[in-house]
C-alpha positions, -999 to 999 in steps of 0.1 A, spaced: -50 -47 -227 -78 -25 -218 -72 -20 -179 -95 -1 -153 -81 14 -123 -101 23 -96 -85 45 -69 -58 70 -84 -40 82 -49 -5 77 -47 0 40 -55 -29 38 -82 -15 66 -106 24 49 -104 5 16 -113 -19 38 -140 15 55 -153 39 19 -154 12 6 -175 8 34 -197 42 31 -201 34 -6 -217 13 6 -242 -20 -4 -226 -56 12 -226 -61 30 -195 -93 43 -178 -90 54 -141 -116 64 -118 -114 81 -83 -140 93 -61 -118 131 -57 -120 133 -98 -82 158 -91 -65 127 -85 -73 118 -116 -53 147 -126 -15 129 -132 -27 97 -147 -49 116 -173 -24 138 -180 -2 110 -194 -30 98 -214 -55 80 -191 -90 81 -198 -114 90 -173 -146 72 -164 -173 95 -146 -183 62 -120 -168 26 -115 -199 13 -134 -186 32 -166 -149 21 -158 -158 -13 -155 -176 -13 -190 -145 5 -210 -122 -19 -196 -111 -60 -200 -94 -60 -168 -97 -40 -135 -79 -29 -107 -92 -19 -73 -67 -3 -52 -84 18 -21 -75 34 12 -96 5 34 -124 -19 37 -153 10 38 -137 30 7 -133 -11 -12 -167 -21 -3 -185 14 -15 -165 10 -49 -180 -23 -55 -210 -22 -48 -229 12 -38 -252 26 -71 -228 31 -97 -204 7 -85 -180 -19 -103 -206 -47 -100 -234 -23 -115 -211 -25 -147 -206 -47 -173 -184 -70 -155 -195 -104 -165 -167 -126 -177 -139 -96 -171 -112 -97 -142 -111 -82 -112 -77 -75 -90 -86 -64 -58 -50 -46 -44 -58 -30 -14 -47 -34 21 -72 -50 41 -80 -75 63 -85 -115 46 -124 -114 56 -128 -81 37 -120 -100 5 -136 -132 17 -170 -113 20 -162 -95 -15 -159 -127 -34 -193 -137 -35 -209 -102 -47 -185 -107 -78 -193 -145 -86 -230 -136 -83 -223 -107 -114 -199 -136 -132 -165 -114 -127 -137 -134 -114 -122 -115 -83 -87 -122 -70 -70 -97 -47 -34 -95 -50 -21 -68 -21 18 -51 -29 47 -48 -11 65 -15 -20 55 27 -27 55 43 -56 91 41 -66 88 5 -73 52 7 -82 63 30 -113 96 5 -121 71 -27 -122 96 -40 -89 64 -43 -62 61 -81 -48 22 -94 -50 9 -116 -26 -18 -132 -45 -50 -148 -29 -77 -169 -48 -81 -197 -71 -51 -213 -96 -71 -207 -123 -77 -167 -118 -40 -161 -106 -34 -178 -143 -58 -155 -158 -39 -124 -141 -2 -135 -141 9 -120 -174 -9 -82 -158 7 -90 -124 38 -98 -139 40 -65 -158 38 -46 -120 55 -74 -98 97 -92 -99 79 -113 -80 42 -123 -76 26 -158 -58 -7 -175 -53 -7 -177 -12 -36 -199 -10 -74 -192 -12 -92 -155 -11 -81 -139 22 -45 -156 20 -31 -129 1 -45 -102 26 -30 -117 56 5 -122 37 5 -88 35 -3 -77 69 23 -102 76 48 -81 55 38 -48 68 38 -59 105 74 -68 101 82 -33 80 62 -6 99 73 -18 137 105 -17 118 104 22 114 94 27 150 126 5 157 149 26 138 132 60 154 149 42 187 179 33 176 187 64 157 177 83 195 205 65 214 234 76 193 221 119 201 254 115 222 278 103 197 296 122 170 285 108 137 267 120 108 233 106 106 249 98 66 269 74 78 251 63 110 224 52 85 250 35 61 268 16 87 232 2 103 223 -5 68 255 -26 64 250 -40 97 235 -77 103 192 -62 107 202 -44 76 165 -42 57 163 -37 21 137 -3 31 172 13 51 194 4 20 170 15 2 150 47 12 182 52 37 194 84 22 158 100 27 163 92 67 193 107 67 185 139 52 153 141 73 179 135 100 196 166 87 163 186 87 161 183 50 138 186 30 125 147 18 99 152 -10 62 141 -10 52 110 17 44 78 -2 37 56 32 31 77 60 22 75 95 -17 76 91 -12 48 67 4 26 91 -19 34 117 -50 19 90 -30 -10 87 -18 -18 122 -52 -20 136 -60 -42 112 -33 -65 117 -46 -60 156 -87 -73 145 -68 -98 126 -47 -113 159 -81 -106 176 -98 -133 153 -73 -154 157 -72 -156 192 -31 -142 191 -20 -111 203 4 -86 185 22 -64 217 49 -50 196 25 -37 168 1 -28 197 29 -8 213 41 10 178 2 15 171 3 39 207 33 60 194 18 65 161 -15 78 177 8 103 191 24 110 162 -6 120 143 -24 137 177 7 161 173 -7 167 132 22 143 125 3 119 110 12 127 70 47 121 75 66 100 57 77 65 69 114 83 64 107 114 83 100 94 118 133 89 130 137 124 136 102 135 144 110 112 171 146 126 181 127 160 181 97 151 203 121 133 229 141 163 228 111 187 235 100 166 267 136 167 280 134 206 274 
């Protein structure tokens, strides 16, 4: 396939390398051209504006940091819809809130592109092994059109319901997972007292009955953070979850619900990145959180 990818950060280039992998056509665009960098390295091509990507390519994918950054790629002057995009597929990826999409949908019919967003579950380790989980949203007939691509990128992928669907079933997802993080910060802080390795604290709460698949399997990284190791390069970090727990909390807003937990986790990130914390991985948290409890005690 010929495949477009617009937005090369972290989870765009493991997508733009898995597929290179599978012997497609790639042509990646990003609006800081040195992320580009990686993916043209492994033999990407690289379009100079989305207009240009969206003409080289069959089939594009839109993965961006949040509505503003989606919307701009779209539709400001050189943007995917001032393309050649008639007829050709488009998989909107990113993280954003169901209305973002709904509003999208209509600017692509009126250019005859087919849009269907398809959010992930997973970071670049699974991105780059084709493991993610998509949460598809839009019509039967796209999510037909883009199951063979999806299925190249996702062990499992499913049509939620209409556009906006999708979105929600991954703020869903990511509610449960990032409060989850602030959880584990917690727990990890009341065992200071106790004399076991954070190796095996991790393992035996991994084993416990709240074991999560993310402890069993990112668990060694929080232990060696634990440590005061070094963990490698973030691929979900704090400012990330920040994004996407206000939007979870304009979602409950809509909705006339109320999310307290993710409200509460939302205030102790803010402090986190207030302390220039915020770039940190997901992993790392647990103990920036051990070490800021023990400076207030000092």
């Amino acid at each position: 396939m010929k495949i477009g990818i617009a937005g090369t950060g972290r989870m765009g280039t493991a997508i733009a390398l898995r597929l290179l992998e599978l012997d497609h056509e790639i042509t990646v665009w990003n609006r800081t051209p040195e992320k580009t960098a990686v993916a043209a390295a492994a033999g990407a091509a690289v379009a100079a504006t989305p207009a240009a990507l969206a003409s080289a390519s069959d089939r594009i994918i839109t993965i961006q940091t949040n509505a503003t950054a989606m919307e701009a790629v779209y539709t400001e002057k050189d943007g995917l819809l001032s393309g050649n995009v008639r007829g050709k597929l488009l998989i909107e990826m990113s993280t954003v809130r169901g209305d973002d999409h709904r509003a999208l949908a209509p600017k692509a019919a009126a250019k005859e592109a087919v849009l269907i967003e398809c959010p992930v579950s997973g970071t670049v380790r699974p991105a780059r092994e084709g493991k993610l989980v998509g949460f598809a949203g839009g019509t039967p007939e796209a999510f037909t059109d883009a199951q063979p691509l999806l299925d190249q990128l996702c062990r499992r992928v499913e049509l939620i319901g209409p556009m906006g669907a999708g979105a929600n079933m991954k703020l869903a997802a990511n509610l449960l997972l990032i409060v989850f993080w602030q959880a584990l910060a917690e727990a990890c802080s009341l065992m200071q007292s106790v004399p076991i390795g954070p190796e095996r604290l991790i393992d035996l709460l991994a084993d416990s009955n709240i074991g999560a698949g993310i402890l069993k399997a990112r668990g060694a990284q929080v232990a060696a953070a634990l440590e005061g190791r070094h963990t490698g390069a973030a691929s979900f970090d704090i400012d990330f979850m920040r994004k996407d727990l206000r939007d979870m909390l304009e979602e409950a807003k809509a909705l006339g619900t109320s999310l307290p937990v993710a409200a509460r986790t939302l205030k102790c990130f803010d402090e986190t990145s207030l302390a220039d914390f915020g770039e940190i991985d997901a992993t790392q948290y647990p103990a920036w959180w051990i070490s800021r409890t023990e400076t207030e005690q000092a």
